[in-house]
C-alpha positions as CSV (number, residue, x, y, z in Angstrom):
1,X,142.6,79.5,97.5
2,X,139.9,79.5,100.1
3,X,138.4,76.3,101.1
4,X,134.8,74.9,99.2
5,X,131.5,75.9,101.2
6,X,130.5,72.4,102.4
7,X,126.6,72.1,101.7
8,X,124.0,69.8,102.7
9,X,120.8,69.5,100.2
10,X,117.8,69.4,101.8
11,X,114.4,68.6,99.0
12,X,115.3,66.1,96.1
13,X,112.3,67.0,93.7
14,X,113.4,68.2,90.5
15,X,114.7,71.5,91.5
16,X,116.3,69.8,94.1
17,X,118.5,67.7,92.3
18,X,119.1,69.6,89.3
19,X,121.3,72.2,92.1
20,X,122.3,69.2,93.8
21,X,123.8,67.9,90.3
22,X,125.4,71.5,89.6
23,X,126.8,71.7,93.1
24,X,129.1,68.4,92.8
25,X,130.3,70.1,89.5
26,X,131.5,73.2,91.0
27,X,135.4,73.7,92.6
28,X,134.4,76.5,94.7
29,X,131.5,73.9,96.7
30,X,131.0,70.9,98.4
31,X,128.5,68.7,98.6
32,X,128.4,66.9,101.8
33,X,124.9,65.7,102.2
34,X,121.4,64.6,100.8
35,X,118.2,64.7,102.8
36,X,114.8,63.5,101.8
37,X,111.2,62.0,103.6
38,X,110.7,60.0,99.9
39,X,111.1,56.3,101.1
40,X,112.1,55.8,97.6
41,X,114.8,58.2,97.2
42,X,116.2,57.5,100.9
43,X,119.5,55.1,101.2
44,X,120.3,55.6,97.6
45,X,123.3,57.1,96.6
46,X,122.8,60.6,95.1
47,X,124.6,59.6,92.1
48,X,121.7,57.3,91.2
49,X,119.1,59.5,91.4
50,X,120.9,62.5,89.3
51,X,122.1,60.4,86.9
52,X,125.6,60.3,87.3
53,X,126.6,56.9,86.0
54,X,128.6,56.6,88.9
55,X,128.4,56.6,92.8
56,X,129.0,60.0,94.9
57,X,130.1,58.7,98.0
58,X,126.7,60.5,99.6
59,X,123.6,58.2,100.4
60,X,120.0,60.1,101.3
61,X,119.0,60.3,104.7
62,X,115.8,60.6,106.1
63,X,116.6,63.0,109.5
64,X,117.4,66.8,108.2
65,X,118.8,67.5,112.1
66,X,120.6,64.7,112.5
67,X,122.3,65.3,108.9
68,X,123.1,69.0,110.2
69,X,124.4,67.9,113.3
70,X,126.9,65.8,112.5
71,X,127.6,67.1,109.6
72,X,127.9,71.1,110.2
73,X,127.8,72.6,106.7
74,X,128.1,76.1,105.7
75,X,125.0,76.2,103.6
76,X,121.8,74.3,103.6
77,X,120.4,74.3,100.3
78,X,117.0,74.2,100.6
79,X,114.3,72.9,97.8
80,X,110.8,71.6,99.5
81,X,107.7,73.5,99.7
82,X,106.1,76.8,98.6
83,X,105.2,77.5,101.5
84,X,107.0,79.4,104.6
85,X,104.3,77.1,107.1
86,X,105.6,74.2,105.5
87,X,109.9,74.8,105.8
88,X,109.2,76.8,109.2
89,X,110.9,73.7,111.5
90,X,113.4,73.5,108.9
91,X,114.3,77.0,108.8
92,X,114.9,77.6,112.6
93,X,116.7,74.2,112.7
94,X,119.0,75.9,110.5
95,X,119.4,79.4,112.5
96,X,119.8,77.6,115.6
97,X,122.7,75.5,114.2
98,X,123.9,78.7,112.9
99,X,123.6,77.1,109.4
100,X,123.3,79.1,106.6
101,X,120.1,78.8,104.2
102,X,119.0,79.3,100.8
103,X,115.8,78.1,100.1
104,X,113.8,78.1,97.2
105,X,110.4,78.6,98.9
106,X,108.7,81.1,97.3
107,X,106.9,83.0,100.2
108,X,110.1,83.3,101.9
109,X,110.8,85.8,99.1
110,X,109.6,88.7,101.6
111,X,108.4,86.9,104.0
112,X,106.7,89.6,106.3
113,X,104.6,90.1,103.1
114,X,102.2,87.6,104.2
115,X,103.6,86.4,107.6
116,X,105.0,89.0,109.5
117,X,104.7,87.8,113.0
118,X,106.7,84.4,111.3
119,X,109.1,86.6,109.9
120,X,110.1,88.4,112.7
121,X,110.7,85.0,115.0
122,X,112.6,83.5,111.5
123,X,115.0,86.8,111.5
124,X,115.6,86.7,115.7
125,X,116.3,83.0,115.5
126,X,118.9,83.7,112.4
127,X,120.2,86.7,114.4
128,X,120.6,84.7,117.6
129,X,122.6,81.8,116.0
130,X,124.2,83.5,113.7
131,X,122.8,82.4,110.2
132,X,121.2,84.0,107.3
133,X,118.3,83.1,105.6
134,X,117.9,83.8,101.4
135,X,115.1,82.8,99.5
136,X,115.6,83.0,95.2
137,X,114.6,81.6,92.4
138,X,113.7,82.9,88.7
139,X,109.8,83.7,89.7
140,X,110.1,85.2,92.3
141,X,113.8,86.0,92.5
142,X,115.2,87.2,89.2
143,X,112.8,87.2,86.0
144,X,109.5,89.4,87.3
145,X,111.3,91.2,90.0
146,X,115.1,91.4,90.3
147,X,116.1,91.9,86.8
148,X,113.4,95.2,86.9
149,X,115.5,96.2,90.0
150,X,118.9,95.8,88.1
151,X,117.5,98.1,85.5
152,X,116.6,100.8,87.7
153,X,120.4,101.1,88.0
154,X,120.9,103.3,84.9
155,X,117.8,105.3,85.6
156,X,117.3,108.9,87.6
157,X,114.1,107.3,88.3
158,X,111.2,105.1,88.3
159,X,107.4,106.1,88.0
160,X,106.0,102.8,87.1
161,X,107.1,98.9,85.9
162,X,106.0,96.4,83.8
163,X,107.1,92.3,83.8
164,X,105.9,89.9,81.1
165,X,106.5,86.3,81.2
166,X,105.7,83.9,78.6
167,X,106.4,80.4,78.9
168,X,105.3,77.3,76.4
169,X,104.3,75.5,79.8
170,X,104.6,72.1,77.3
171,X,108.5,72.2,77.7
172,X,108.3,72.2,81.3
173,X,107.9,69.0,83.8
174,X,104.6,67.0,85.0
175,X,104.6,68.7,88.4
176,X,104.9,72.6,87.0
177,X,101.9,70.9,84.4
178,X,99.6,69.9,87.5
179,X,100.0,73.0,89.3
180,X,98.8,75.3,86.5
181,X,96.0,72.6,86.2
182,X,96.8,71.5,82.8
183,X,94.2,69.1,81.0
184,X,91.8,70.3,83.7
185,X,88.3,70.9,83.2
186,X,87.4,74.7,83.9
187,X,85.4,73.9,87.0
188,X,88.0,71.3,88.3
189,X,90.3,74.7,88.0
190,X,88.5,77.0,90.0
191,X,87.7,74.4,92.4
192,X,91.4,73.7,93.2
193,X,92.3,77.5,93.3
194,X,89.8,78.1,95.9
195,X,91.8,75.8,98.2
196,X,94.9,78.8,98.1
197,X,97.1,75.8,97.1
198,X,97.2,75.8,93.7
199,X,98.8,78.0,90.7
200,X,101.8,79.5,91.2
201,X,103.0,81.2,94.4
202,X,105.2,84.1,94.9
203,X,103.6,86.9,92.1
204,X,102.7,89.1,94.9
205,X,105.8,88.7,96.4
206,X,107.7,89.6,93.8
207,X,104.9,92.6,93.8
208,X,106.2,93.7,97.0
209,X,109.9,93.6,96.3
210,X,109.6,95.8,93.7
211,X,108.0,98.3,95.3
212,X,110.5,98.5,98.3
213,X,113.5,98.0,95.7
214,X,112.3,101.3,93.9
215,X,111.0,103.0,96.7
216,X,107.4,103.1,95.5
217,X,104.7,103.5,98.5
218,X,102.5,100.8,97.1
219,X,99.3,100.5,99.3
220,X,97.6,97.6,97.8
221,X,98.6,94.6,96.2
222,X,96.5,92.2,94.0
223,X,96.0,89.7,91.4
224,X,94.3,87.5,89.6
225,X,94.0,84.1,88.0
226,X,92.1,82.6,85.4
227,X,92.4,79.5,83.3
228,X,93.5,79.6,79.4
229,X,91.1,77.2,77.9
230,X,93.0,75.3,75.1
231,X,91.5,75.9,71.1
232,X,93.1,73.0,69.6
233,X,94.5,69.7,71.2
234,X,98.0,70.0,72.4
235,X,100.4,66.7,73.1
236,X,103.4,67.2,75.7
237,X,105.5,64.2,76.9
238,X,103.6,63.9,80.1
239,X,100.2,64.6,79.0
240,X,97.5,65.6,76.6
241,X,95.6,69.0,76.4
242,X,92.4,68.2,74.9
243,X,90.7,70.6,72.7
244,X,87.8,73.1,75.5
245,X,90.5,71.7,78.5
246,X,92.6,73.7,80.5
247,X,96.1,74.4,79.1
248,X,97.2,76.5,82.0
249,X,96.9,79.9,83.2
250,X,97.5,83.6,83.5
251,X,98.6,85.7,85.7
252,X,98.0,89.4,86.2
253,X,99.6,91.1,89.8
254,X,99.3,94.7,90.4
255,X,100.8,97.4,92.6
256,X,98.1,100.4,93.8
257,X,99.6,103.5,94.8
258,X,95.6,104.7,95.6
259,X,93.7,103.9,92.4
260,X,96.9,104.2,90.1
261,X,99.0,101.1,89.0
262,X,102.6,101.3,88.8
263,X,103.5,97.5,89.0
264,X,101.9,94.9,87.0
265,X,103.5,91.5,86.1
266,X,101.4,89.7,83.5
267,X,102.4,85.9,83.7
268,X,101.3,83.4,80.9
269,X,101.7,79.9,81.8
270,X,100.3,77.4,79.5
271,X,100.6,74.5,76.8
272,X,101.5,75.4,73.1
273,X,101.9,79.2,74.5
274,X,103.2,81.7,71.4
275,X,106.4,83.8,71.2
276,X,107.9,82.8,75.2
277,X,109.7,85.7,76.5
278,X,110.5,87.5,79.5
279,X,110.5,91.5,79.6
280,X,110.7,94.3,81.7
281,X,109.8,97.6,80.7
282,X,110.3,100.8,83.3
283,X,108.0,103.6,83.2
284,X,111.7,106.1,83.7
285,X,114.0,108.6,82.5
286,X,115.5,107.1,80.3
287,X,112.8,104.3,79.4
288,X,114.1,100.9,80.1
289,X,112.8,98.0,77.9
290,X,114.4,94.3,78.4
291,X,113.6,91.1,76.7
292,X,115.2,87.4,76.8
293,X,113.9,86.3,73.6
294,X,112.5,82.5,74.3
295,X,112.4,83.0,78.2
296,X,114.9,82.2,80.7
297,X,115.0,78.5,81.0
298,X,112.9,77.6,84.0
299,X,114.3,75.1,85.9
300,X,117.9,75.0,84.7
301,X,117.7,78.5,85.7
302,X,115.8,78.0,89.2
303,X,119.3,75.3,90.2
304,X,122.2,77.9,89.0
305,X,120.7,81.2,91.1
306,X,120.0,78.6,93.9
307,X,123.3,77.4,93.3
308,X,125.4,81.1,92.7
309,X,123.9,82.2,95.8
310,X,125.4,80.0,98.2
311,X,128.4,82.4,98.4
312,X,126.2,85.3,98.7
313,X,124.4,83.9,101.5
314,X,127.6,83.3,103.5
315,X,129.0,86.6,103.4
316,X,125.5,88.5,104.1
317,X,125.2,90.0,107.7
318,X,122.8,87.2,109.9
319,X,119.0,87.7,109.5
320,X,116.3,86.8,107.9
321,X,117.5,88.1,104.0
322,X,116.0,89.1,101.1
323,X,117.9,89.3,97.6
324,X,118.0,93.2,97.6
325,X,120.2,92.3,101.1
326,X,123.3,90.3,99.7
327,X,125.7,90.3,97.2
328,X,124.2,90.7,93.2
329,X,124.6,86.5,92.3
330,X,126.8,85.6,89.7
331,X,128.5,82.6,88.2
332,X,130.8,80.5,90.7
333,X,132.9,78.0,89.6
């Protein structure tokens, strides 16, 4: 049997641990470290903070290089920002090490989407120390993108796609709750979209995977966002949606091949949402029409792809990756 992949996790918010807590229950991987900047979370055992009842042997550090250095994992697993500015220093840590990442950064998706001259010093770095870098997740990564690709597989071909996502944003956590501005005022919403920092990153990425995944010569991609303003008052078990507030958000990104569209993702994100789903529907020969009836379970889904990927992610060729590069994920033990 061939030995565990020994991994290092890197980002203990609630992504973060939730793969953290599946990795210590899998035969096939090893967790070998923890790393964090919370002062609150570092010196703790991991155990504590996942709920184990019991100690894991593997206290939080602070210092991400001086983890990887002595520790020399296969894989970092890799759950802090959004943003590819934000886990750039991570990243080429990683490649330099010749460490192995999968991240769950969402721009990192395609990365030369919105930061090419990043991607391409990302992908020499990997190259040059031998790593390979994977970004994935369920949106981007699998619900409004990949699962459309997997489709096209019993198709003779493709002219357009549709993704719909529904989810009851009241079953989720406080963070995901903030960030689609949830009890908000509608001018308080606007506001903090204006700063590019808000709502949910990664739809046009997920845009742009598509249309290299089916070969479709999209020229233009956009979106847009607007507040769902809540009819009645909605109570979750982090906070209250008043009646007039903010209750989340939607979501429409589009594909242009010149003024046609033949990609949109519709996204609804919001308290007390109706009838959550996820569906794909292909524009092909045959037609193609998918649907998870109640929606794939957002962040117990988010740790196991992050999780079944680690594998992948080892055998891919070095380079800056995406998930049309490596292996299809699938369950490890």
């Amino acid at each position: 049997m061939p030995s565990a992949l020994r991994v290092v996790s890197c980002g203990l918010g609630a992504i973060g641990l939730a793969a953290a807590r599946l990795v210590l229950q899998k035969q096939s991987i090893q967790l070998v470290g923890a790393v964090d900047i919370d002062k609150a979370k570092v010196g703790k055992d991991l155990g504590e903070l996942i709920g184990a009842g019991k100690p894991t042997g593997i206290k939080v550090e602070r210092d991400t290089e001086a983890v990887l250095k002595r520790l020399a994992p296969d894989v970092l697993l890799h759950c802090t920002s959004s943003f590819l500015s934000a886990v750039k220093d991570d990243l080429l840590l990683a490649a330099r090490l010749g460490i192995d990442v999968v991240s769950s950064t969402e721009e990192l998706l395609v990365p030369d989407h919105r930061s090419p001259t990043l991607a391409r010093e990302l992908d020499a770095a990997a190259k040059a120390g031998g790593a390979s870098i994977l970004a994935t997740g369920v949106n981007p990564g699998y619900a409004m993108d990949f699962m459309a690709v997997i489709a096209s597989a019993v198709t003779f071909d493709v002219r357009s796609a549709r993704c719909i996502r529904v989810v009851d944003a009241g079953t989720r956590r406080l963070s995901l709750l903030r960030k689609i501005g949830a009890g908000l005022g509608a001018d308080e919403f606007q506001t903090n979209m204006a700063t590019g920092r808000f709502g949910l990153v990664g739809m046009r990425e997920s845009v742009a995977l598509l249309a290299r995944a089916l070969d479709l010569e999209v020229d233009r991609v956009d979106q847009t966002v607007e507040p769902v303003i809540a009819v009645e008052d909605h109570k979750t078990p982090f906070l209250t949606v008043k009646e007039g507030r903010v209750s989340g958000l939607r979501n429409h990104s589009y594909g242009y091949v010149g003024k046609q569209t033949v990609l949109h993702l519709d996204l609804s994100m919001y308290v007390g949402a109706p009838d959550p789903r996820d569906e794909v529907l292909l524009e092909s020969t045959p037609p193609i029409h998918l649907k998870f009836h109640g929606g794939i379970a957002g962040d117990q889904a988010a740790a196991a792809i992050l999780v079944n990927n680690l594998h992948g992610v080892v055998a891919a060729a070095p380079g800056l990756r995406t998930v049309l590069d490596v292996q299809p994920p699938r369950l490890c033990r």
